[in-house]
N, C-alpha and C positions, 0 to 999 in steps of 0.2 A: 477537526475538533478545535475549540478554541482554546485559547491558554487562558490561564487560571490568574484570577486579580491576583491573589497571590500563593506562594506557597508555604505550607504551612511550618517550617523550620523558620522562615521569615516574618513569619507569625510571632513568632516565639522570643525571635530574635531582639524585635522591636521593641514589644510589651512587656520583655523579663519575666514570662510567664512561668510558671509549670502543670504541667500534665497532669491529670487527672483522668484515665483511661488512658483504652489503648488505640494504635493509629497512628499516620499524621496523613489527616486528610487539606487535599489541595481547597482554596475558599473560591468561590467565585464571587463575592460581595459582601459588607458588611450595611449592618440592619440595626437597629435600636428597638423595631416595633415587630412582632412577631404576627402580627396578622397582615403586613404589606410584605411580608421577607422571599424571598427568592428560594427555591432548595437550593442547597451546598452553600449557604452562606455562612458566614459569623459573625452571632446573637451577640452583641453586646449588651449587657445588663447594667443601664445606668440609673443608678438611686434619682430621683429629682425631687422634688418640692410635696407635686403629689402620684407620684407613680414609683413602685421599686422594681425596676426590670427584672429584680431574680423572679419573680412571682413567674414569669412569664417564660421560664426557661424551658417546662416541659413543654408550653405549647409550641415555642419555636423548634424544639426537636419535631413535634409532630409535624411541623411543618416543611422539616427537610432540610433543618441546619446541619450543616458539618462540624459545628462547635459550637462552643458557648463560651464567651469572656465571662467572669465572674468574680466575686472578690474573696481572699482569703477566708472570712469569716463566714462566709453563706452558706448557710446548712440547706442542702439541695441531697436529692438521690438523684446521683450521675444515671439522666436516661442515655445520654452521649457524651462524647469527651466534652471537660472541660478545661478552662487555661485558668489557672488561679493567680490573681495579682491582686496586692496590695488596695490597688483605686482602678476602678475598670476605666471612670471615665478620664482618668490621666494615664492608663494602656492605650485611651485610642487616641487622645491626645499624639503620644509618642510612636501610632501606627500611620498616623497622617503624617506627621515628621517626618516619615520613613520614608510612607509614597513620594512626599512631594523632594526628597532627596532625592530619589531614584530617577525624577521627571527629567526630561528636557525641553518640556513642554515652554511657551510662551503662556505668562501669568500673566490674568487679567484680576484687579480685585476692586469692588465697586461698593462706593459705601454714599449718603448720603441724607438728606432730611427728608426727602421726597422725592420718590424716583427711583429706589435702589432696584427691585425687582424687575418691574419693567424695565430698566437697562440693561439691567440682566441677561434678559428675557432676547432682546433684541439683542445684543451681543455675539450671543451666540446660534444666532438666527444669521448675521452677518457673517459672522466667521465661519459658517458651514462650507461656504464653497472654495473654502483655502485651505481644509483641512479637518481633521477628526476634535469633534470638542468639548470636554466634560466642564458642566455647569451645576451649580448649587441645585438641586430639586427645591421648587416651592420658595419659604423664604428661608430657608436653612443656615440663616446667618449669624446663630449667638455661640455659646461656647461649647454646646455638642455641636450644634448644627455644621459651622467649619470643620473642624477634625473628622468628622462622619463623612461629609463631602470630599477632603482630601485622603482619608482612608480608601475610599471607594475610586481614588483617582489611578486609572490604571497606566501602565507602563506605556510609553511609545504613542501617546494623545500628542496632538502637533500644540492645541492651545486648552488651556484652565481657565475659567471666568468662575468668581467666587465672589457674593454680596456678603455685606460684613455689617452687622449694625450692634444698636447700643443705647441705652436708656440712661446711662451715667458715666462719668468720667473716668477712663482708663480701663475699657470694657475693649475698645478697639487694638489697641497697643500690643496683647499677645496672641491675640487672632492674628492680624496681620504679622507681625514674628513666625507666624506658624504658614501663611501661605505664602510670604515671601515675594511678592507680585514683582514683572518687572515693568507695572503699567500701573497704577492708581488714579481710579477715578472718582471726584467727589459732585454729586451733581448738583446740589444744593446745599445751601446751609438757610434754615429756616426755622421758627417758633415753633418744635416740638419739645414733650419731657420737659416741660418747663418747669416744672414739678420740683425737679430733681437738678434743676440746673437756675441759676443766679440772672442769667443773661442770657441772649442771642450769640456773642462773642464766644461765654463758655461754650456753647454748642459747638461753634465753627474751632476753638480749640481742641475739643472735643475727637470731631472730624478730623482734623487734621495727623489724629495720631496714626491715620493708616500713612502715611509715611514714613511708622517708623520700622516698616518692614521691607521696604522699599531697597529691592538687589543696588549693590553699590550701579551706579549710574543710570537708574531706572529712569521712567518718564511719568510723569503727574499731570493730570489733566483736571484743568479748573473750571468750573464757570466763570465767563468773565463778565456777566451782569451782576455779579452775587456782590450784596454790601461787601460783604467781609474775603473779597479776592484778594485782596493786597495783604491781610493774614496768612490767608492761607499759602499764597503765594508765597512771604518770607518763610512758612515754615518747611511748604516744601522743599526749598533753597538749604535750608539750614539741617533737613534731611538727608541732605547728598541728592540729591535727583538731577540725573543730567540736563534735564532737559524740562520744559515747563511747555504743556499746551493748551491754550487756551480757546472755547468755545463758547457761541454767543450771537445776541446784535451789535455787539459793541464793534466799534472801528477797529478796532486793535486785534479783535481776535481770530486767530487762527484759523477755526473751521467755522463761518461767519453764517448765519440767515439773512439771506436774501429777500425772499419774499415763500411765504407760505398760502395755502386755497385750499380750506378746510371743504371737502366736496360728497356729500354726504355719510361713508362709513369711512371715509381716507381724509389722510392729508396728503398733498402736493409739497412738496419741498423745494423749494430753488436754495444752492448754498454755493458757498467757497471754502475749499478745504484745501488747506496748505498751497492757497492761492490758484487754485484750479475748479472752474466750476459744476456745476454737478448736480443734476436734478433727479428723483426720485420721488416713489411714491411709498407712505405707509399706512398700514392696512386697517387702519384705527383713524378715526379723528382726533385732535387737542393738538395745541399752540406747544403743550408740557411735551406731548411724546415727540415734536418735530426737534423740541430745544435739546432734550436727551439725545437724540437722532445724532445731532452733530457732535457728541461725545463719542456716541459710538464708535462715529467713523473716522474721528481722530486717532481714539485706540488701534483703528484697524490699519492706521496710519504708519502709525508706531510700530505696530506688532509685524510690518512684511508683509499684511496680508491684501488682499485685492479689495479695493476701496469699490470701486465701479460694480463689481461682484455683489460685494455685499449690501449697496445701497438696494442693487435692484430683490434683493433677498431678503430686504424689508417689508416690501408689498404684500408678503405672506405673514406679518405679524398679525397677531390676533389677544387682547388681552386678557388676561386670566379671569376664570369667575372670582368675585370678590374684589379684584382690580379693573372697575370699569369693562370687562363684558359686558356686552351690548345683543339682546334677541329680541328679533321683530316677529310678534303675531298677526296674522291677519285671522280679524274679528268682524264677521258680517261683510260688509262692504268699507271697513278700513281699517286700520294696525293698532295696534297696544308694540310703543316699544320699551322694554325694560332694559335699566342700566346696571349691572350689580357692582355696586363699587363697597360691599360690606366688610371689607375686611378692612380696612385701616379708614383711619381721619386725622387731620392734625391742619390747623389754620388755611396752610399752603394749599395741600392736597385739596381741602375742601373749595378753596379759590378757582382752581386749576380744573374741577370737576364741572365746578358751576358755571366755567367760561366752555367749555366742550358742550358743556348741557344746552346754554344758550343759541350754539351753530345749531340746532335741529330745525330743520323746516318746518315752518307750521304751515307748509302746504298737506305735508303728508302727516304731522303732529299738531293740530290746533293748541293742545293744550299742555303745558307743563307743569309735570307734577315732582317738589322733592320731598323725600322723606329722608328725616334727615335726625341720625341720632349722636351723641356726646361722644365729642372729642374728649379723651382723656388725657392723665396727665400735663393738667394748665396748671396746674401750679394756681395760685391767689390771682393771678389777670382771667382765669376761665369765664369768669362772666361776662367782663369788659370781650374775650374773644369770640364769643359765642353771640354777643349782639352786633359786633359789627360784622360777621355775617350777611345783617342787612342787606350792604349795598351791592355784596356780588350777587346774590341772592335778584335783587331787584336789577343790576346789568346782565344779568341773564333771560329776565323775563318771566320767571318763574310766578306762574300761575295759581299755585295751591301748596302750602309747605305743610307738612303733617312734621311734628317734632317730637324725637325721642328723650326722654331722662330727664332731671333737673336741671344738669348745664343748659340743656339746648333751649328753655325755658324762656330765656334772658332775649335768645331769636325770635321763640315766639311773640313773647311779648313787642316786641321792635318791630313787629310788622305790622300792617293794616290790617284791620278786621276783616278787609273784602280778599287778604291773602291766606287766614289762618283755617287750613283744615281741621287737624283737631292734635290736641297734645299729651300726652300719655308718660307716664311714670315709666314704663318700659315698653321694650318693643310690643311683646305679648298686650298689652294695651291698645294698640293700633290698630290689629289686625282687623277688627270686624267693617272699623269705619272707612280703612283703605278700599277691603275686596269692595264694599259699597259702592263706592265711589269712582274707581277705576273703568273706563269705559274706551267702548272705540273711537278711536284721533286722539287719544294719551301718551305721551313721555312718560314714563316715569324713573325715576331716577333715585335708589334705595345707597345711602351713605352713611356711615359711621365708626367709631374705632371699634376695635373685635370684641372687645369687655362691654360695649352694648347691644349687643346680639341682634344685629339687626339680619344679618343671614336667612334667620326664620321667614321673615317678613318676606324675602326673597324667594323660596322655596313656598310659600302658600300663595303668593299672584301668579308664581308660576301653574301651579296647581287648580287652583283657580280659575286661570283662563284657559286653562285644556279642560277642564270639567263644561265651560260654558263652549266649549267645541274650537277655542281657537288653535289655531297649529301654528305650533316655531317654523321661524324659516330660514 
């Protein structure tokens, strides 16, 4: 039988809770959402914007919680024990404290403009074959998401990998305080939340506060193409970080690109990493996940673990749906491949998409389709960002753009008449003129930030083409 995340006097311990029933039952997990929950868990009920997690307390009993975090005021009939404390979500705050006190794990914590999840992602896809490795689920990176992560971090894990993100100034600062990393990776600093931010500079200041959690003599890992390295750079320094590494094309940098061969669903990677070199394949295409690649393996550098191991444990990356997932149908006598990159957009990403989009063969894709809806939070430049879109748009080759929202408005307009599919207020506007149009030898390539719901659009071509007989493959 396995040992238990934690036990339940430790429970207690943490959160300065009290009892409310009888018991003290051991947890095996903690949960915030009562229809993903595990039995023997504990239900944290966290108030948020638009959800009150007490609401949901009887249903996580039915589901086989062992407890219920809750707050002194919440008038509930106890179906199971509960732990009453003042603020649930500063008990789990100070339950993830606790785990990550208890570790001895090597900390990984990964924040960035573009890139964080996928690093993530791949992180801990490397570090599998040097040890056991708890990672953030999904993008579990704001101020429950961390603490929920390290609450769930169990005892005697050899390595932690934890993304950390942020839409305003001083959002980073006591996240990282709380995971404590003894590795910091930033992988870009780039025009997102512009909204909410002055400058590019603010942003990379911004970023740079996950140093300030950073174990006395940690290691920081930089981009060293990024404008603002020599920032980030002095403030790692002025962080205490013992050590500074840097990845890139640049001459100077530590785990260096060599040469890359984007080769239908992979990349090729040739590199040098701490002066040794190193070739590898990953299981994705883009220029963006080879350049992340060499962060990775500089962390894996840092952290003791097998570098050569984990390159070849890249091979098996696959990216998430909404993060550029990639399924090929075969339609009659040739493919519909669909790209879902629905969940996020911001200047960079949308660059970095459009440059992957472009490697597709038009032997086996004659045609390239993007749909492509509003980057948010631009702040006053969104229109100016949204038209110069154009030219990656046009160095990719893109054939047929269908555009989502007002912002993206400014793209349609910027392009030729002989590029413009059709343009639509919201996603739900698209839908009919895409399925239309969509046919066999298409790319298509469905992008936008999550607030323009472009997901839909993604889940009805899928639909779509298995109604008209095609099969994923």
């Amino acid at each position: 039988m396995s040992k238990p995340l934690w036990k339940f006097d430790k429970v207690l311990a943490a959160t300065g809770g009290r009892v409310e029933g009888s018991g003290s039952p051991d947890i095996s997990s903690v949960s915030i959402d009562s229809r993903t929950m595990e039995p023997g868990a504990l239900f944290a009920a966290i108030r948020g914007d638009n959800l009150d997690g007490h609401e949901y307390v009887a249903q996580a009993f039915q589901a086989g919680a062992n407890a219920a975090l809750v707050t002194d005021d919440a008038k509930l009939e106890a179906t199971g024990m509960l732990i009453r404390v003042p603020d649930t979500l500063e008990a789990l705050n100070r339950l993830g404290a606790a785990a990550r006190a208890r570790s001895t794990a090597r900390v990984i914590a990964v924040t960035g403009s573009v890139g964080k999840t996928g690093t993530k992602e791949a992180m801990a896809l490397a570090l599998a074959p040097s040890g056991s490795v708890h990672a953030s689920q999904k993008s579990y990176n704001n101020h429950w998401g961390v603490p929920l992560t390290l609450a769930n971090f169990a005892r005697g894990q050899d390595f932690g990998v934890f993304e950390v993100g942020m839409n305003h100034p001083g959002e980073i600062t006591p996240l990282t305080k709380l995971i404590r990393p003894h590795i910091a990776i930033i992988t870009t600093v780039a025009s997102v939340h512009l909204e909410f931010f002055t400058s590019e500079e603010q942003i990379a200041e911004a970023k740079a506060e996950i140093f300030a959690g950073l174990e006395p003599g940690g290691v920081a890992i930089l981009n060293r193409d990024n404008p603002h390295f020599e920032l980030l750079n002095k403030r790692a320094s002025e962080a205490g970080a013992g050590r500074i590494i840097t990845f890139g094309v640049h001459d100077a940098a530590d785990a260096r690109l060599t040469g890359l061969n984007l080769v239908g669903d992979a990349s090729d990677v040739e590199a040098v990493i701490s002066g040794e070199a190193i070739f590898y394949r990953i299981g994705a295409p883009g220029r963006h996940l080879a350049m992340n690649s060499l962060g990775v393996l500089a962390a894996l550098h840092a952290a003791g673990a097998d570098v050569h191991a984990g390159a070849r444990a890249l091979e098996k990356y696959q990216p998430q749906p909404g993060r550029g997932a990639r399924t090929q149908f075969r339609l009659g006598e040739g493919r519909v491949v669909l790209i879902d990159e629905s969940y996020n957009a911001n200047p960079a990403s949308m660059r970095a998409a459009l440059e992957s989009f472009g490697e597709i063969s038009r032997a086996d894709c004659p045609r390239r389709i993007a749909v492509l809806g509003d980057m948010l939070e631009m702040g006053e430049t969104s229109s100016r960002l949204h038209g110069d879109l154009a030219q990656p748009v046009d160095a990719a080759g893109v054939d047929v753009v269908f555009a989502c929202g007002p912002h993206m408005r400014a793209l349609y307009d910027a392009l030729p008449e002989s590029r413009r599919g059709a343009w639509a207020e919201n996603s739900q506007g698209l839908e009919v003129v895409l399925l239309e149009t969509v046919q066999a030898g298409d790319a298509v390539m469905i992008k936008g930030s999550l607030g323009s719901t472009m997901g839909p659009l993604v889940k009805a071509l899928r639909a779509h083409l298995k109604q008209k007989g095609a099969q994923p493959q």
